[in-house]
N, C-alpha and C positions, 0 to 999 in steps of 0.2 A: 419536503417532508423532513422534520427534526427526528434523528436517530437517538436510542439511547447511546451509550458509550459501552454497553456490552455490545449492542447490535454491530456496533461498526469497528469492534475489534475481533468482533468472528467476522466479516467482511473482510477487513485488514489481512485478516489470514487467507483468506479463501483468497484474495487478490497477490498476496507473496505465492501462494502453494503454484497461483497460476502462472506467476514470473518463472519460478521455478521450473514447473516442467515446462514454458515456452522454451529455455534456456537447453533443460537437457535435451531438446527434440533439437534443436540448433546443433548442437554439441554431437550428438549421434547423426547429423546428416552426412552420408556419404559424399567423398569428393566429387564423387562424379554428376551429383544432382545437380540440378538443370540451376540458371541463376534465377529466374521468376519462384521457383521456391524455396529457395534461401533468402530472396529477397522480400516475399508475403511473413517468412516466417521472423525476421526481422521488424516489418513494420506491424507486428503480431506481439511481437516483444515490448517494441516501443507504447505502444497501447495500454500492454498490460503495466507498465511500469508506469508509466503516467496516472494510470488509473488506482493505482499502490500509494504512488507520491500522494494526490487528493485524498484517498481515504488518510493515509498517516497527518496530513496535515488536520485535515477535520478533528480526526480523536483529539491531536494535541490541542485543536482549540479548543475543545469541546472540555477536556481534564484541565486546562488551565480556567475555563471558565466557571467549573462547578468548585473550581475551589478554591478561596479568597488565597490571596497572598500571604499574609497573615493570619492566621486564626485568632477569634476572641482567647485571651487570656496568656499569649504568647509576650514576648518581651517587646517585642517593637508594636504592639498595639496597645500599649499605655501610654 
């Protein structure tokens, strides 16, 4: 499914907001919690960041594709 480039920079965001608070729930765990949920809530992170990295990549492929390098009438495309 082809996204437009609005779609997937409200995505974009929804998938940082979600690094985000995975990070703060990381940050606010108590010392004393168990290592099984520190460690879900890391490979919970990893996920979300991974999942951030693809979306960012897509836009930028997606913005460098809709728009030439050069535009008609610019100097280097005479």
């Amino acid at each position: 499914m082809e996204m437009s480039i609005r779609l997937l920079a409200i995505e974009l965001y929804r998938a940082q907001q979600n690094v985000a608070r995975i990070a703060a729930q990381i940050e606010a765990l108590p010392v004393s919690s168990s290592a099984g949920t520190r460690s879900a809530l890391f490979e919970e992170l990893r996920q979300a960041e991974a999942e951030f990295k693809l979306l960012r990549k897509m836009l930028d492929d997606k913005k460098n594709s809709s728009f030439p390098a050069h535009p008609p009438g610019s100097p280097r495309s005479r």
